[in-house]
C-alpha positions in Angstrom: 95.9 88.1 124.9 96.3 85.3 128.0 95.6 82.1 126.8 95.1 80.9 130.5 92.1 81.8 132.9 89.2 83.7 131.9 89.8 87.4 134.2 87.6 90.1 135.3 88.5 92.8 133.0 90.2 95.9 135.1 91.5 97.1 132.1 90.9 97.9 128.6 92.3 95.7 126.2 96.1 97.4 124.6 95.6 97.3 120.9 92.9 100.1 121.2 94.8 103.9 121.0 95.4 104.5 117.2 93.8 106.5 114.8 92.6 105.7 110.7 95.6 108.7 109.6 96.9 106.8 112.8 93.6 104.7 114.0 92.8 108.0 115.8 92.7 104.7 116.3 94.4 103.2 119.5 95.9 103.4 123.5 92.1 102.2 124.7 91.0 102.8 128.4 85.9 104.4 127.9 80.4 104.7 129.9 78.7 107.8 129.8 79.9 110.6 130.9 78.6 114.7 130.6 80.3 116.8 128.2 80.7 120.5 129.5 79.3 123.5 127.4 82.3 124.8 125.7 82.9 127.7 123.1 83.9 126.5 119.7 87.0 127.8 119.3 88.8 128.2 115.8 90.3 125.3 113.9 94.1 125.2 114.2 95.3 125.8 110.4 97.4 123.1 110.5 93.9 120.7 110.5 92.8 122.1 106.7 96.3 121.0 105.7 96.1 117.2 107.8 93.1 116.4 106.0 94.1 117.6 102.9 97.4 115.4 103.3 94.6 112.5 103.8 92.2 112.8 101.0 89.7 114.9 99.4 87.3 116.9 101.4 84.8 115.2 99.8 85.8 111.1 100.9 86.9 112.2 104.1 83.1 114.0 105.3 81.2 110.7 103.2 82.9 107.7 105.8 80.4 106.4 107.3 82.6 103.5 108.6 85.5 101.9 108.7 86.9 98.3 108.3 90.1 97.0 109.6 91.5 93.7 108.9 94.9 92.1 109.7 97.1 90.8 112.0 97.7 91.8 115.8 101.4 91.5 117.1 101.7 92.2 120.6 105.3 91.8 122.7 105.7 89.9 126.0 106.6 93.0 128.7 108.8 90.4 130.4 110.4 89.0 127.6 111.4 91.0 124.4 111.9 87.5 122.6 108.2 86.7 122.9 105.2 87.5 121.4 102.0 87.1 120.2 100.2 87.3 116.9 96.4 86.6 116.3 94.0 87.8 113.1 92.6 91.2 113.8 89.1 92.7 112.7 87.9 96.5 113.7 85.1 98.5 113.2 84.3 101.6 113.5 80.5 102.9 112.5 79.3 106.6 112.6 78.1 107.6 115.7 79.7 105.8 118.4 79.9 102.1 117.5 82.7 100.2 117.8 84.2 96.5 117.5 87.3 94.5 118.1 88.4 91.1 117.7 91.4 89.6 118.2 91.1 85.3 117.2 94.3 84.2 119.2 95.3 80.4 118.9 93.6 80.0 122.2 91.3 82.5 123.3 89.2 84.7 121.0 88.5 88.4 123.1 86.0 90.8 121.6 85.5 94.3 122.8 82.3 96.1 121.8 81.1 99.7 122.3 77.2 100.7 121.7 76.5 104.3 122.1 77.0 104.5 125.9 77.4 100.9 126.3 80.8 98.7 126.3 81.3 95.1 126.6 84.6 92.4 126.5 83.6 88.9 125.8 86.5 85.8 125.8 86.1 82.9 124.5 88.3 79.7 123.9 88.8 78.8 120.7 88.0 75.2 120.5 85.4 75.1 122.9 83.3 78.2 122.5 80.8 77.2 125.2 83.8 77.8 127.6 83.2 82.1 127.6 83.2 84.8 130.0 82.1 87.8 129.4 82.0 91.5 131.3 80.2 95.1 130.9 83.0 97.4 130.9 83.1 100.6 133.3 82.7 104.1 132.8 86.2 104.8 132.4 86.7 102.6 129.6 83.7 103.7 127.5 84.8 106.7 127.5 88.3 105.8 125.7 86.2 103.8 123.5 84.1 106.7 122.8 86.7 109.3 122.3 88.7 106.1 119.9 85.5 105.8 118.2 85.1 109.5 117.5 88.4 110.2 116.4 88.7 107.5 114.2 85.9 108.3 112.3 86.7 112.6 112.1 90.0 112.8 110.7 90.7 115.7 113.3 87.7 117.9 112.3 84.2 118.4 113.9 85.3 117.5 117.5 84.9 120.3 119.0 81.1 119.5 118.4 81.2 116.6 120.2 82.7 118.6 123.2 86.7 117.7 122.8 88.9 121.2 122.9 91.4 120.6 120.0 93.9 123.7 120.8 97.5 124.1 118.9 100.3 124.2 121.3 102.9 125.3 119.2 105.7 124.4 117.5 107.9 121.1 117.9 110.6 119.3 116.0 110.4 115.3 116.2 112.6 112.9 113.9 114.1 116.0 112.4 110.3 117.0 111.0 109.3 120.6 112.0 106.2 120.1 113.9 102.8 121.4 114.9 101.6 119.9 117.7 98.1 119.9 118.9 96.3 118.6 121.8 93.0 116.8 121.1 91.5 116.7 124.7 88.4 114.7 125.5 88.8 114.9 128.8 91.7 115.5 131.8 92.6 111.6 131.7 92.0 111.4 127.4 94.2 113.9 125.7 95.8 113.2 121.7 98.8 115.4 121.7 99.4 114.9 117.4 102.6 116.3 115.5 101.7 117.4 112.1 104.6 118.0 109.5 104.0 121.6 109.6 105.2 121.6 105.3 102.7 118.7 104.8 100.1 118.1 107.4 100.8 114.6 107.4 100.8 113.1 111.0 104.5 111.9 112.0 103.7 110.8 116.0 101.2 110.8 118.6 102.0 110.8 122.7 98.8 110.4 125.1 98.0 112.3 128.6 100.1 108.9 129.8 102.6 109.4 127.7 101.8 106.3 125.0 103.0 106.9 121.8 101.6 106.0 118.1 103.5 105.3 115.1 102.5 104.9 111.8 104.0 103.5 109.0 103.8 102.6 104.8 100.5 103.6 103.3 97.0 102.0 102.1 95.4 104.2 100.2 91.0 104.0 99.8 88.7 105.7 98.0 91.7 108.1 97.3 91.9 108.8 101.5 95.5 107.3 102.8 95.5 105.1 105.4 98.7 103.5 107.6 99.9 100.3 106.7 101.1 99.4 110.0 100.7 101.3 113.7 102.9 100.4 116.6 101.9 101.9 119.7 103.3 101.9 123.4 101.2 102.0 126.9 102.0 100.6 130.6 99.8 98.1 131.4 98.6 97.6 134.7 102.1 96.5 136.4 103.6 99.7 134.9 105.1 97.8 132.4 105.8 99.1 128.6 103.7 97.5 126.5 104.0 97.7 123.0 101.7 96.6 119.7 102.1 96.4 116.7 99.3 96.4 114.1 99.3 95.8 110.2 96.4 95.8 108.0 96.0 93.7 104.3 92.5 95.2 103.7 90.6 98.5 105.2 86.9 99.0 103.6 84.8 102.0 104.1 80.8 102.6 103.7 79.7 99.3 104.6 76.4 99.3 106.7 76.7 96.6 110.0 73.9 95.6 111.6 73.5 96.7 115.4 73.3 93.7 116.6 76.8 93.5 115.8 78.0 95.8 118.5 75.3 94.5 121.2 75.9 92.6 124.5 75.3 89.2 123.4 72.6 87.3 126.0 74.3 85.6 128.5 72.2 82.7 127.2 74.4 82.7 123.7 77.3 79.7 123.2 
């Protein structure tokens, strides 16, 4: 988060490419865009077994939505000796809402997507008449929306929603024999996932632009697991690794949020 000048956003913000077995979850990059008529094809097997590894059938098809809160670490790509942490809250709410914010010491940033709409909004922290605040573009919507949706699936019922999930065979990470399978969304928002193939439970996650997700320790809710903490790797802008790291102390599912939650707020609000 930069404390300093309030910026045009160009791009999305980097604690946004994980998913809720990994914050199918977070790297973020999403407006509307046409989904092609596609064939359904069959359901990799290795999908029965991920969400099995996750929870009952039952808990996993009821969320409605998910609540994220805890703390946002996120490493200086010039420095390795410097950081920053801020409180983080995210929510995800069945369709396609979604909501992020970061409260930094200096600047709070909030990044909101509504159905085909996506905003950012900054703020400082002492002085919250002193905000700026952008639409985003088309490109980052649809990251948002493809975040949104696989946060909320736990890998099934995609296809649906017009994203090919296809296995691509077999692959051995950390030792782990591995099924990997690509969760495509579109050319420039692919999830290539490794599944312990004994298991089903997710060990890694590489994007189309080769970010990676980690997940780590467990939180377990209404009997579905949950990570404890997700680190996850993107270039920013400069080409620069990037890397965040995100733990949660409490995730809540179910609740009902208002949709004024995830609306622009008027360019009249303080």
């Amino acid at each position: 988060m930069n404390p300093g000048a309030f910026l045009a956003v160009k791009d999305p913000p980097t604690f946004q490419s994980m998913t809720p077995s990994s914050l199918r979850l977070f790297p973020l990059a999403c407006a509307a865009f046409v989904l092609t008529s596609v064939a359904i094809a069959a359901e990799p097997a290795i999908i029965a077994k991920a969400r099995a590894f996750l929870g009952p059938e039952a808990a996993l098809s009821g969320v409605t939505s998910i609540h994220y809160t805890g703390t946002l670490i996120t490493a200086d790509p010039t420095d390795a000796t410097k950081s920053s942490t801020a409180p983080i809250d995210i929510i995800f709410q069945k369709p396609d809402q979604q909501r992020i914010q970061a409260n930094g010491p200096r600047i709070i940033e909030i990044t909101a997507l509504d159905g085909y709409d996506a905003w950012q909004r900054q703020q400082e922290t002492a002085d919250p008449t002193k905000w700026q605040q952008t639409l985003l573009g088309a490109e980052q919507i649809k990251r948002l929306r493809a975040n949104t949706l696989e946060n909320l699936s736990f890998f099934r019922g995609l296809e649906a929603r017009g994203v090919k999930v296809e296995e691509k065979g077999s692959a051995s990470f950390d030792g782990v024999d591995c099924v990997k399978v690509a969760f495509t969304h579109g050319p420039a928002i692919i999830f290539y996932r490794y599944f312990d193939k004994a298991t089903g439970r997710l060990v890694f996650t590489e994007t189309e632009a080769g970010g990676t997700i980690r997940e780590s320790g467990e939180l377990r809710v209404n009997g579905i697991r949950f990570p404890k903490t997700i680190v996850t790797t993107t270039k920013n802008a400069a080409g620069q690794l990037q890397t965040v790291n995100i733990t949660f102390e409490k995730i809540t599912l179910n609740e009902t949020f208002p949709a004024s939650l995830f609306s622009p707020p008027t360019l009249l609000s303080k």
